[in-house]
C-alpha positions in Angstrom: 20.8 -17.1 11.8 23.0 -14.2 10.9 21.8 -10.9 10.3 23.3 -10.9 6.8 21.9 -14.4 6.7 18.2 -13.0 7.1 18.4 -10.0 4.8 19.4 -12.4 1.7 16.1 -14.8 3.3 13.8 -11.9 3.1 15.2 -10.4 -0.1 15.0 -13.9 -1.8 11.1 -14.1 -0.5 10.8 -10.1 -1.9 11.8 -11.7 -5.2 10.3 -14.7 -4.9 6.8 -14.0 -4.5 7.1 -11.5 -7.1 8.6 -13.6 -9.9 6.2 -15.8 -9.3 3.5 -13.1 -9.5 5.1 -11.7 -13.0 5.2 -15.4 -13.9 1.5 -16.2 -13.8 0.8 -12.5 -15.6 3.0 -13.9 -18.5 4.8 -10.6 -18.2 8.7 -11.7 -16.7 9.1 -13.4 -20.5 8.8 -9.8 -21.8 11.7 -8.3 -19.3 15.3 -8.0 -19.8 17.1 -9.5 -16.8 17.5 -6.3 -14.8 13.8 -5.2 -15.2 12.6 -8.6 -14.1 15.3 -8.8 -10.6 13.8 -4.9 -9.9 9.8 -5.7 -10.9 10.0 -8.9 -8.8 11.5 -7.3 -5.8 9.1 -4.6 -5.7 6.1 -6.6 -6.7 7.6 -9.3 -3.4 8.0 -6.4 -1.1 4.6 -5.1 -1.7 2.9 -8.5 -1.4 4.6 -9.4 1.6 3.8 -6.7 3.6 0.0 -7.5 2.7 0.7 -11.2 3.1 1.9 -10.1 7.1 -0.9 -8.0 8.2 -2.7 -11.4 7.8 -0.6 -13.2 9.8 -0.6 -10.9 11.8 -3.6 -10.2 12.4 -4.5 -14.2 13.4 -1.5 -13.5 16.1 1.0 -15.6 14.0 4.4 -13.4 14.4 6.6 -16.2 15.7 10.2 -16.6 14.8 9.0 -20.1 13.5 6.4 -19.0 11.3 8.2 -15.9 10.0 11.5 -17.9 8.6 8.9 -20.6 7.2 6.9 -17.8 5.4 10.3 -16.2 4.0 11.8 -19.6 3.1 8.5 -20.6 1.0 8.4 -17.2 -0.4 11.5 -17.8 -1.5 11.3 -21.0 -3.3 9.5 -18.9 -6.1 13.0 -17.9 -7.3 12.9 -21.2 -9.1 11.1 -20.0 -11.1 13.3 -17.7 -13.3 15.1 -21.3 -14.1 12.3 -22.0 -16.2 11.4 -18.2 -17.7 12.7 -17.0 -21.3 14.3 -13.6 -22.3 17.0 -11.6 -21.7 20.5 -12.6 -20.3 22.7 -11.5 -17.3 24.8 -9.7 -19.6 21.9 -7.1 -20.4 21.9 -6.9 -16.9 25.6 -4.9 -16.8 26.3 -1.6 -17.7 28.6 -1.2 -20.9 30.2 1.7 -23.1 30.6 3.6 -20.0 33.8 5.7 -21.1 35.2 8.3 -18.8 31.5 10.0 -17.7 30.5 6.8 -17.0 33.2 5.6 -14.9 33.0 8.5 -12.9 29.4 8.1 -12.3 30.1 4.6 -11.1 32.5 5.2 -8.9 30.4 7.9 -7.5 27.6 5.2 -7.0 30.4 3.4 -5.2 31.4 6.2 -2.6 27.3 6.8 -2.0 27.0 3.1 -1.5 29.7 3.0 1.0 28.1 6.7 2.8 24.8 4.6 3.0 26.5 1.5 4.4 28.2 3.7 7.2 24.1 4.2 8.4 23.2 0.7 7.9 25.8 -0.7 9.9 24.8 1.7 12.5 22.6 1.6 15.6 18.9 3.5 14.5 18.4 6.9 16.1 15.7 8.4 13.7 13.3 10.3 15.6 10.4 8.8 13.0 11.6 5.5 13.2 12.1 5.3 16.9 8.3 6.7 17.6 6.4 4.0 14.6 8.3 2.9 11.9 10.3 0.4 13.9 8.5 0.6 17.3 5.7 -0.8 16.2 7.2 -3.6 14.4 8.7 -4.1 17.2 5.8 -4.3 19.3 3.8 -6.4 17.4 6.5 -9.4 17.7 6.3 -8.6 21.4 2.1 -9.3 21.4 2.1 -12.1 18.6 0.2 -10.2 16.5 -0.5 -6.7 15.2 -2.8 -4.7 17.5 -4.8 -1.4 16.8 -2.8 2.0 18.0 -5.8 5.0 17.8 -2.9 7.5 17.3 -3.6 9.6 14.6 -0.7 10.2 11.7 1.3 7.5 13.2 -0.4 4.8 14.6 -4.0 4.5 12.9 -2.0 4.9 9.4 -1.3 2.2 6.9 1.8 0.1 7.8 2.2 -2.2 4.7 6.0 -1.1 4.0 6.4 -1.4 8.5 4.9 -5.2 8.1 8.2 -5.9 5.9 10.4 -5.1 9.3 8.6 -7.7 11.2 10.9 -10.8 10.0 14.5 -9.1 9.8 13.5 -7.7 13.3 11.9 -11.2 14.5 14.7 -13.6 12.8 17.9 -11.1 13.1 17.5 -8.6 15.5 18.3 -4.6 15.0 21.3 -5.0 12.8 19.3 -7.3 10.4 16.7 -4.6 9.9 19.2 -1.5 9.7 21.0 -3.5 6.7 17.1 -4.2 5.1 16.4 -0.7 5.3 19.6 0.3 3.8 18.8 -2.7 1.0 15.4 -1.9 0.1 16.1 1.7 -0.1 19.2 0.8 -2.6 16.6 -1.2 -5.0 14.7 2.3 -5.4 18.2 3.6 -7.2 18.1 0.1 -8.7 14.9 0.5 -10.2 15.2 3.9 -11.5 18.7 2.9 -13.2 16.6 0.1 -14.8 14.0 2.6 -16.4 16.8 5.2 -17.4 18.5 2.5 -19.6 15.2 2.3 -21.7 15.9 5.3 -23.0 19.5 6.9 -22.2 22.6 5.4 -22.4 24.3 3.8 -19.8 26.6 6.6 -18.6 23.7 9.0 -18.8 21.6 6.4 -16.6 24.0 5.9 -14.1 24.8 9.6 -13.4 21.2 10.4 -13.0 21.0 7.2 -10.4 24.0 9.2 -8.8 21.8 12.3 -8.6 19.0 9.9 -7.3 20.4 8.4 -4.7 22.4 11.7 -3.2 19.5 13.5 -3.2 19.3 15.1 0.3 15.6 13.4 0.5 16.9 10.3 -0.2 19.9 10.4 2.2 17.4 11.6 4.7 14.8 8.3 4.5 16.6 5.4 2.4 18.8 4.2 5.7 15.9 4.7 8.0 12.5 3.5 8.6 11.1 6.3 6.1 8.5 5.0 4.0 8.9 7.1 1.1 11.9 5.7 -0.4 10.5 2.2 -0.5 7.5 3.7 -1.9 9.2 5.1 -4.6 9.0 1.3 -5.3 5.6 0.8 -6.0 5.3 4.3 -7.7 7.5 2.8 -10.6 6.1 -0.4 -10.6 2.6 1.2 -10.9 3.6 3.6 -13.7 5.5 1.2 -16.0 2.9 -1.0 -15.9 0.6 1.7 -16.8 3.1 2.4 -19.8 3.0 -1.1 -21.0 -1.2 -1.0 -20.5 -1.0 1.8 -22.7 1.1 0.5 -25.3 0.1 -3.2 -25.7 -3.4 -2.8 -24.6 -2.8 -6.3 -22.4 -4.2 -6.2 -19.3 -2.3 -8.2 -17.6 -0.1 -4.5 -16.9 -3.6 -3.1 -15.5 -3.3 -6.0 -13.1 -0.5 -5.5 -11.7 -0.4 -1.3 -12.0 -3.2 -1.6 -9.7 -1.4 -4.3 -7.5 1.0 -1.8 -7.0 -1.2 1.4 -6.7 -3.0 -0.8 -4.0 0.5 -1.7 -2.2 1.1 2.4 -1.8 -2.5 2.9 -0.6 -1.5 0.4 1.8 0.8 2.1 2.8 0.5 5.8 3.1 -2.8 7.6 2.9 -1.2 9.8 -0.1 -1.0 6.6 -2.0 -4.6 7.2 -2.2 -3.7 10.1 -5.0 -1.4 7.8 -6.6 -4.0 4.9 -7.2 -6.2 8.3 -8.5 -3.4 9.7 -11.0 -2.7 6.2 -12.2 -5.9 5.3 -12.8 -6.6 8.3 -14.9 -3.7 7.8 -16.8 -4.6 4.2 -17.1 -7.9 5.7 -18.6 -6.3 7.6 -21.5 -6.2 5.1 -24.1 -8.7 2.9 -26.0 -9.2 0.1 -24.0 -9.5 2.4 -20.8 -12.7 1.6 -19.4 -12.0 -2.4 -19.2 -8.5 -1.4 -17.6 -9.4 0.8 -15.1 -12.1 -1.8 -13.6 -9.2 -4.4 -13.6 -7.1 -1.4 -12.0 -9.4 -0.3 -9.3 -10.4 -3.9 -8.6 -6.6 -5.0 -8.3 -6.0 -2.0 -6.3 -8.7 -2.7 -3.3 -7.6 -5.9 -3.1 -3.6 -4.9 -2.7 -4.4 -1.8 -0.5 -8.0 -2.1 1.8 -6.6 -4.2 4.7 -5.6 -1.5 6.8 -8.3 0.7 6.3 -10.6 -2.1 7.4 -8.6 -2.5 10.5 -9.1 1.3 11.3 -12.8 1.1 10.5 -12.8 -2.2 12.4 -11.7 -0.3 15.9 -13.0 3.1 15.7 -15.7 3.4 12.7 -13.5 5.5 10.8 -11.6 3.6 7.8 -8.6 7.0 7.2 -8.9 7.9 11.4 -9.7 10.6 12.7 -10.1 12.7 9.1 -13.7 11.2 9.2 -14.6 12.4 13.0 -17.8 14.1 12.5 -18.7 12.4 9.6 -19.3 8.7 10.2 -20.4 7.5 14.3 -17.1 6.1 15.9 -17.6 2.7 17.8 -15.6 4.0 21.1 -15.6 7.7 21.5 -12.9 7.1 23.9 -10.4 7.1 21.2 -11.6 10.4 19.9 -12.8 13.8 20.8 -13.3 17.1 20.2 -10.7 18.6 21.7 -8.4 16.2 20.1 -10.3 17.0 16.5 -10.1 20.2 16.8 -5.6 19.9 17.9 -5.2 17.8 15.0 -6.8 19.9 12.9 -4.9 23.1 14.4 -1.3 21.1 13.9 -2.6 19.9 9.7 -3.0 23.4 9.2 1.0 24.4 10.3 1.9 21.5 7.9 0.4 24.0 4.7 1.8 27.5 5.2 2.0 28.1 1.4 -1.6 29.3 -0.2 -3.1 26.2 -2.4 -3.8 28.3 -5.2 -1.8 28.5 -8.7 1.1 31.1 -8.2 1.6 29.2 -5.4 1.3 25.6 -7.2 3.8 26.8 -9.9 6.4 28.7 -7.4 6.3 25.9 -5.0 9.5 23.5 -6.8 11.5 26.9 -7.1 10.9 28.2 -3.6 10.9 25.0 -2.2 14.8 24.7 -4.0 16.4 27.7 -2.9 14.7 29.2 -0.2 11.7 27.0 1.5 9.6 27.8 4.0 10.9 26.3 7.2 8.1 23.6 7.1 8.4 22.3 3.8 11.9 20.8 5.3 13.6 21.6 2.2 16.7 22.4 3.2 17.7 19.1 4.8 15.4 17.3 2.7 15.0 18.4 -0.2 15.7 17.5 -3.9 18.5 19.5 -4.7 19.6 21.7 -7.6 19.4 19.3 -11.4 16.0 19.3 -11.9 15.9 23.3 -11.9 19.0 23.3 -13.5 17.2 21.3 -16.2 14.5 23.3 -16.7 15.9 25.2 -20.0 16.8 21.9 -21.6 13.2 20.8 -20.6 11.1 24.0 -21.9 13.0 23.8 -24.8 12.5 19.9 -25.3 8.8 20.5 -24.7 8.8 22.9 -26.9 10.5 20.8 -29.5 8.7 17.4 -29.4 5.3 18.9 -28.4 3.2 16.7 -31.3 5.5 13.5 -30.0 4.7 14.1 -26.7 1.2 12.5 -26.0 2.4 9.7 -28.2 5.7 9.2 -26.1 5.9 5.9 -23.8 6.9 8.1 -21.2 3.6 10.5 -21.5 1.7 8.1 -18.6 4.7 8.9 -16.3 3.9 12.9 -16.8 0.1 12.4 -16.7 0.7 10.6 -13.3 3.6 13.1 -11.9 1.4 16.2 -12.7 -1.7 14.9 -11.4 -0.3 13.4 -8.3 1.4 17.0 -7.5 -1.7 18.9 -8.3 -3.8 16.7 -6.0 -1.4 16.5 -2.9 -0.7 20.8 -3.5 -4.5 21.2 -4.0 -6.0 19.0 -1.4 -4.2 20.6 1.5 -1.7 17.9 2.2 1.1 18.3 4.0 3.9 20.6 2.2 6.6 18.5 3.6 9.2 18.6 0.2 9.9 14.3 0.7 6.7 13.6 0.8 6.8 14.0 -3.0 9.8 11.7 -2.8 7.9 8.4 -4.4 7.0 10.8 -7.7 10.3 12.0 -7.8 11.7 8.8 -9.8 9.5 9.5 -12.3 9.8 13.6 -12.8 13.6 12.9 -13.3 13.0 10.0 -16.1 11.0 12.6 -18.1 12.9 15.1 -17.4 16.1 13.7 -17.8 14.7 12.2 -21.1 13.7 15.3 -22.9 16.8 17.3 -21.7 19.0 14.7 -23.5 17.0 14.5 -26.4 16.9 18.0 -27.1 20.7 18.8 -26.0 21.9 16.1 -27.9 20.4 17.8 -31.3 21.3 21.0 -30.3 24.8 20.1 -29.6 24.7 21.2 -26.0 25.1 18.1 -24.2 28.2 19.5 -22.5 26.2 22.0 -20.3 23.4 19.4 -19.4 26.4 16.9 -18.5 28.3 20.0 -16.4 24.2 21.0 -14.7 24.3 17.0 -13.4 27.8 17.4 -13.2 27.5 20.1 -10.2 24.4 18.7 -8.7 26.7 15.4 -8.2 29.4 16.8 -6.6 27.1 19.4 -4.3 25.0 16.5 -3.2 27.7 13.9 -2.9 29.4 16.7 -0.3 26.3 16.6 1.8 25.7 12.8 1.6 29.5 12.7 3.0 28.5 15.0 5.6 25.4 13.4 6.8 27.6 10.2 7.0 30.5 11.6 9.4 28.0 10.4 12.4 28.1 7.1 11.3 31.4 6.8 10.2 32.3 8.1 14.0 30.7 4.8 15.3 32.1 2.3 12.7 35.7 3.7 13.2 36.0 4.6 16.3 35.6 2.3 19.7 32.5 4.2 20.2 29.9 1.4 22.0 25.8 1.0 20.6 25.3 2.9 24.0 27.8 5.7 23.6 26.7 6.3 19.7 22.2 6.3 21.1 23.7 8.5 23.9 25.4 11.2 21.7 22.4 10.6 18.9 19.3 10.4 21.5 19.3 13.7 23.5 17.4 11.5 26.7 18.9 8.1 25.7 20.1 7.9 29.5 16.8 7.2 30.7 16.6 3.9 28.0 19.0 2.0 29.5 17.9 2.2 33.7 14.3 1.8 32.8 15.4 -1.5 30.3 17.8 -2.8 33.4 15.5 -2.0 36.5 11.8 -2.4 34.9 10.1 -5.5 34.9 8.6 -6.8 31.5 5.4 -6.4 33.3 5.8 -3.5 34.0 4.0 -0.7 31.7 5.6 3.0 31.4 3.5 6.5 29.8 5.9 9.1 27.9 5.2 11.3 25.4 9.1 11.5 24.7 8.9 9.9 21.2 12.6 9.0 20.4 12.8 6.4 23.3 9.6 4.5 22.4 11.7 1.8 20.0 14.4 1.4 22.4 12.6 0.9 25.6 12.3 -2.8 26.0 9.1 -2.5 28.6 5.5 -2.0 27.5 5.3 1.4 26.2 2.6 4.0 26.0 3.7 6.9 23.5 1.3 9.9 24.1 0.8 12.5 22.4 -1.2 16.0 23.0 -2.7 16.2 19.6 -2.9 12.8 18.4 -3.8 10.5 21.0 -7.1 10.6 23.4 -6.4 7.5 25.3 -4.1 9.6 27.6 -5.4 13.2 28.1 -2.6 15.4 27.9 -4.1 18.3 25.6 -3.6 21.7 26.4 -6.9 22.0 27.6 -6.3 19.1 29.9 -7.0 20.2 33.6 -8.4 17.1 35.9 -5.6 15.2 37.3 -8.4 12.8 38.6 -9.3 12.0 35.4 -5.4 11.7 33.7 -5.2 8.9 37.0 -7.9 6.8 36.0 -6.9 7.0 32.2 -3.0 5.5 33.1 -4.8 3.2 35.7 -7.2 2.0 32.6 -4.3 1.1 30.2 -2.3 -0.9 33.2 0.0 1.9 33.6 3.1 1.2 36.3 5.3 4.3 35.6 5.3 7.9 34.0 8.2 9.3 31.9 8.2 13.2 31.5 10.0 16.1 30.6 11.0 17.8 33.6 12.2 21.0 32.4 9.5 23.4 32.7 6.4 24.3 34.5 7.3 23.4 37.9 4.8 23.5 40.7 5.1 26.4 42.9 6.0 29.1 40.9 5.0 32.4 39.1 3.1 30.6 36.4 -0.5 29.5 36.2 -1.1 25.8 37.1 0.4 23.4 34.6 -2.3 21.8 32.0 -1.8 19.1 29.6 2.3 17.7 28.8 2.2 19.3 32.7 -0.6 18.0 34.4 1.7 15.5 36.1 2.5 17.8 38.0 -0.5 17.8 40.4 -0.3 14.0 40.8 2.8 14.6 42.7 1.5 16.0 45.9 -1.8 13.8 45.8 0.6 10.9 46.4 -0.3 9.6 42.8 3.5 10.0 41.1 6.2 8.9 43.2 9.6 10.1 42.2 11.8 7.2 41.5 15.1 8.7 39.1 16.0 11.5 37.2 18.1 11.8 34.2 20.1 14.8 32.4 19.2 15.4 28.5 20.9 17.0 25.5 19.0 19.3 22.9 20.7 17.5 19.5 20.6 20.1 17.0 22.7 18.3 14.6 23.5 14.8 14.6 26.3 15.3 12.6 27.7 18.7 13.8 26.9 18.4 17.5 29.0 17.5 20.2 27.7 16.7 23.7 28.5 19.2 26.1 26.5 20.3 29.2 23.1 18.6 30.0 20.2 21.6 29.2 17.3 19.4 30.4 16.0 16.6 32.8 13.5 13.8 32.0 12.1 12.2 35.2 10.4 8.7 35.7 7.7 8.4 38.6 5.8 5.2 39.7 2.1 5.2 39.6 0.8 4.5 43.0 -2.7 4.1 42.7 -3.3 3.0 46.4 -1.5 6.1 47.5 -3.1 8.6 46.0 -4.1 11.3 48.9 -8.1 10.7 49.3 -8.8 7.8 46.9 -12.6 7.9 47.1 -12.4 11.4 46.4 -10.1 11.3 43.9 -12.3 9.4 41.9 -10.1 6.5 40.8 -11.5 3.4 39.7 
């Protein structure tokens, strides 16, 4: 089956299962025809990542069962045959004028930017380590099996599940194009809500703004969860809008399906299922819908926090270590605890208190702290460049406010924010992506409102204006990479080589290793493109394999790679060598000292790039080496003594 051929398969099944899901709700009668394509895909995607961590889990990945689950998935389409309301004509954009056409065509040119990376081989250092290595390994074991690798392994991996098939049934270009497709129905979506309340033109150039935002470019082509997450985020809230407004609860049903599919898929969707539940509570039949939302939302979102409590006793792993007994203390310790918590810290360099909560959106805009990523990943200039329109809308409508349809969406946006700011989370600017949907519908919604009495809709229109035109620039520049491979003669190889500073070591290992053969690195952009069992370590987040700083007992790193079947070692051969000046190497260097014990036997070496800039660099010089060694276990100088076993 083609690759194009499997997308359509598993975007069909997306939709499927989630007409049919809107279907017995009795809610896809209510929707116009775009609403119900966008609430069925997202409802689909959701449920069939859940649906695959059971399939999984009895050891059922197989390229037969995967194409039979899509294709029955699928069949629920027939189900719109028989549905009522709305038309395909509600379903195009109209009255566009000159604004509007622009907008469009600018959707077009960001389209065909984000098909230049879909059509393109996956380098993503994120992607490489989890996102798609894992996928990729369960297909290779049947089944999904339990990683103890803190923040990205032992993590919720609904959104990853949805990988499986593409991967299984069309290989890497299948699942490029669904990342590039699934991260496209997040614009679609949004678009959708806009034109509830703004004009087409106005809907579309805020989509435009949307989909060039430079946190957007960053994750909607790759393996990033966010984007798709986005998904359930506006899924959840409308729901919650309809709860609120019709007092069914059918919408508390599936508001909490969809809270549940983000817990499922990201810890922080455990602050979403929170703000929407509160927001679900503000209204007079609260109480009944917030048990059918919490109820709906444990049953969307516990599986993977089972499987973590399952295997180590600890349902979010390790943020629990101290706290509840862990069933292998292998897979934990304190040294690793106490790295972990040393690395969460560096992820919050701002202060959580409330100059800080306020200031962070400005200084995270113009000049972020370097770990809030904001630069490269940030959410550009409008909504800042709104903030006059909004004050003064606020300001305006302030006794229409709480009344407002939209009033759930600002309940759950400034609750979200003030929990992830508050609780110490990570300050990373896109992990606020799946809220950010929602910020610019209110947002956008009050400015036009307010400019559009106030005869100033020519300065909001020039402020979305710019922010187009800026963004589109950077979306264009982020795409140059690609566009290098798709028109050029440029190989797969050649494009992984210039993208994947170590990439040279990918292709030996994948021609020379056996498939029983098992190689250790803690070099994480090679883990999805290494075709032999892999062992990603890591110094902070994975005991299994200690390489910690503190790490200093070779004997003991031997018997851990001899424990997990380990044939060869991957490493970073640039610094710490033995012999000179420098104390003796501990942790990512302990290697080292297996060398002359006859443990590591040198087998090839291979140059490496730094890659500062995917997009800006060119390959020149190598400025590194990454070395694999064999594991000899019978040649280790002194067994006995050595204390293998």
């Amino acid at each position: 089956m083609t690759a194009l051929g499997v997308v359509i398969l598993e975007f069909a099944a997306c939709t499927g299962l989630g007409i049919a899901v809107l279907t017995g709700l009795r809610i896809s009668t209510h929707l116009r025809t775009d609403e119900k394509i966008t609430w069925a895909f997202a409802t689909g995607f959701g449920l069939l990542g859940w649906l695959l961590f059971f399939v999984g889990y009895v050891e059922g990945l197989r390229t037969g069962v995967l194409a039979g689950l899509l294709a029955t998935c699928a069949l629920g389409n027939l189900l719109v045959l028989t549905s009522t309301g709305g038309s395909w004509g509600q379903a195009v954009p109209r009255n566009l004028g000159v604004a509007g056409t622009l907008a469009m065509s600018g959707l077009v040119i960001a389209l065909s930017f984000d098909l230049a990376e879909g059509l393109s081989p996956p380098a993503d250092g994120d992607s490489m380590t989890y996102h798609f290595a894992l996928p990729k390994q369960f297909l290779s074991s049947k089944g999904i099996f339990f990683t103890p690798r803190a923040a990205d392994g032992a993590v919720p991996l609904l959104v990853q599940m949805t990988y499986v098939p593409v991967l299984a049934l069309g290989g890497e270009k299948a699942l490029t194009v669904w990342t590039m497709i699934s991260g496209w129905m997040a614009t679609a979506f949004l678009l959708v809500i806009l034109r509830r309340f703004l004009e087409d033109r106005w809907s579309l150039a805020i989509a435009l703004v949307f989909i060039t935002t430079p946190a957007v470019v960053y994750g909607a082509g790759s393996g990033q969860v966010e984007i798709r997450n986005a998904l359930f985020v506006m899924l959840g809230a409308a729901a919650v809008c309809h709860a609120v407004r019709t007092g069914l609860i059918r919408y508390a049903v599936l508001a909490g399906l969809a809270a549940g599919f983000f817990v499922g898929a990201k810890y922080l969707g455990l602050l979403f299922a929170v703000a929407a539940g509160v927001a679900i509570l503000l209204q007079r039949n609260g109480l009944k819908h917030g048990i059918v939302f919490g109820v709906a939302t444990l049953a969307a979102g516990f599986q993977w926090y089972f499987w973590n409590w399952q295997h180590t006793g600890d349902p979010i792993f390790p943020m629990l270590y101290g706290t509840v007994e862990y069933t292998n203390p292998d897979l934990w310790n304190d040294v690793y605890q106490s790295g972990f918590r040393s690395v969460f810290e560096t992820e919050s360099p701002a202060p959580t208190n409330l100059l800080w909560f306020f200031g962070y959106p400005f200084v995270a805009t113009f000049a972020g702290l370097p770990r809030f990523e904001s630069a490269r990943t940030g959410f550009g200039p409008m909504i800042v460049l709104m903030v006059p329109f909004l004050l003064a809308g606020l300001w305006q409508f302030r006794r229409w406010v709480v009344s407002h349809s939209l009033f759930s969406f600002g309940v759950i946006v400034l609750l979200f924010y003030g929990f992830w700011f508050f609780t110490g989370s990570s300050q990373r600017i896109r992990h606020l992506l799946p809220i950010l949907p929602l910020l610019l519908v209110c947002v956008s919604v009050i400015s036009h409102r307010w400019a559009a009495q106030h005869g100033a809709l020519a300065p909001l229109a020039g402020a979305i204006g710019l922010t187009c035109l800026i963004q589109i620039g950077g979306h264009g520049l982020f795409a140059l990479n690609h566009g290098k491979f798709l028109f050029s003669d440029e190989t797969h190889q050649q494009f992984l080589s210039r993208n994947i500073g170590a990439f040279a070591a990918v292709s030996w290992i994948n021609d020379n290793l056996s498939p029983s053969d098992r190689v250790f690195t803690t070099t994480r952009e090679l883990v999805y493109h290494i075709d032999t069992q892999i062992i990603f370590g890591h110094a902070q987040f994975d005991a299994r394999v200690d390489v910690s700083p503190l790490a200093d007992d070779p004997k003991r790193l031997v018997n851990q790679l001899t424990r997990l079947g380990v044939t060869h070692y991957l490493t970073d051969m640039s610094a710490g060598a033995v012999g000179s000046e420098s104390p003796e190497p501990k942790g990512l260097e302990l290697w080292r000292r297996l060398i002359p014990m006859g443990c590591l036997v040198h087998v090839r070496e291979f140059d490496t790039w730094t890659i500062p800039s995917r997009t800006l660099f060119e390959k020149t010089a190598p400025d590194g080496h990454i070395g694999l060694y064999r594991l000899e276990k019978e040649g280790c100088a002194n067994s006995a003594a050595t204390g293998l076993r």
